[in-house]
N, C-alpha and C positions, 0 to 999 in steps of 0.2 A: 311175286310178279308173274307167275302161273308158270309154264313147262316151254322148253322150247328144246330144238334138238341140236344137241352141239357133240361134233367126232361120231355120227352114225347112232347113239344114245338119246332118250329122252331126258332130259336135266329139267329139274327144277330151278330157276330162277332165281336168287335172292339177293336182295342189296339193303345196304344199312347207309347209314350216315349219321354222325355224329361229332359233337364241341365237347370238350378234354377242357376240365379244369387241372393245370397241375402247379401245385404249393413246393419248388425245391428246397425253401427252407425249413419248412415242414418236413419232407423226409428227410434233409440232412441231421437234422436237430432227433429225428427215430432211431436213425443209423447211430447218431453220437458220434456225429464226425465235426470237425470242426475243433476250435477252443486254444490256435496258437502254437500249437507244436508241429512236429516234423510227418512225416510218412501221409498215412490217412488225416490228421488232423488238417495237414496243409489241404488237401485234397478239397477237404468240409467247407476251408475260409476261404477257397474259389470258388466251390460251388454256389459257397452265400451270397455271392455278389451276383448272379445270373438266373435270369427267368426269362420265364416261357409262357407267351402270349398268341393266340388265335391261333388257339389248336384245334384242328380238324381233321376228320379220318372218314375215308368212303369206302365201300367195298362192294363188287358183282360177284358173285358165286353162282359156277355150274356146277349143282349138285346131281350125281346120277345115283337115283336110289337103288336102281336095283343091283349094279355093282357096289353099292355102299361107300363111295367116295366121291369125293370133291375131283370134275373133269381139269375144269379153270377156275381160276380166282385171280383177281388183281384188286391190291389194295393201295389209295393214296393216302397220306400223311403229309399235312402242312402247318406246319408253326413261326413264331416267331423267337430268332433266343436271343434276346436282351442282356446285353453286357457291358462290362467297363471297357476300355479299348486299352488293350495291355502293351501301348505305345503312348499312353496320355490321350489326351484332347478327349472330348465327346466321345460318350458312352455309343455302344454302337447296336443294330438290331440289324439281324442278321436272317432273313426268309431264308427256310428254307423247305423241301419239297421230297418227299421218299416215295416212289412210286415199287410195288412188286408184285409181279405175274408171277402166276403158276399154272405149269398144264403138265396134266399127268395121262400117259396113255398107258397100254396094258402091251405087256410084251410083242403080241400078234403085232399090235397097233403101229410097234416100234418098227420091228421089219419091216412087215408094210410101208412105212412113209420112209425105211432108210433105203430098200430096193427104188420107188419113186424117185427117189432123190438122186441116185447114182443114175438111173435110164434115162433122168433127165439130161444128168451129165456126161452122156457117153455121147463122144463126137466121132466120126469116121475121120481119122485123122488126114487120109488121102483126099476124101474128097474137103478137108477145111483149108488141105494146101493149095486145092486147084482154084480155089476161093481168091484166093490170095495171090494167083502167079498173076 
């Protein structure tokens, strides 16, 4: 998506998008989980019973090459997980949504924005009371 500047850096841009096919009974039955017993087997004979429908995954990346790492990144994740309803009645589907940021600065970067933060936060105590009488 071409270069854009992000934290004083020029970043390269990049975004994905994509649909997730995933088979749970298919890895369970890889793992050899499952088959009626206790520990891991019980494990396998719930897993069998539940899938996952309208799976989709996005992501932005601010890559800065010439420090060689990723500035930002945030990624969403959305599915659907289909299951018995472990109270009876109708089977139940369940949306759900994983959203995760990441912003990485460089030590200087840190101080910098943690001095900012405190200069913001220094109040002249005398004059916030005379504010207040």
């Amino acid at each position: 998506n071409g270069f854009m500047e992000f934290d004083g850096s020029d970043c390269a841009v990049l975004t994905t998008k994509g649909i997730v096919d995933v088979d749970i009974q298919k890895i369970v039955g890889k793992l050899g989980l499952g088959g009626g017993g206790g520990g891991q087997d019980a494990i396998g004979d719930i897993m069998k019973t539940i899938s996952v429908s309208d799976l989709s995954s996005t992501a932005t990346i601010f890559l800065d090459p010439a420090a060689g790492f990723v500035r930002w990144s945030t990624t969403s994740q959305s599915m659907t997980i289909n299951m018995p309803n472990p109270m009876g009645g109708p089977d139940m589907a369940i949306p759900t949504l994983q959203k995760i940021t990441t912003h990485i600065r460089l030590g200087e970067e840190i101080e910098e924005k943690e001095k900012e933060l405190k200069d913001a936060s220094d109040v002249d105590e005398d004059e916030d009371l005379e504010d207040n009488e």
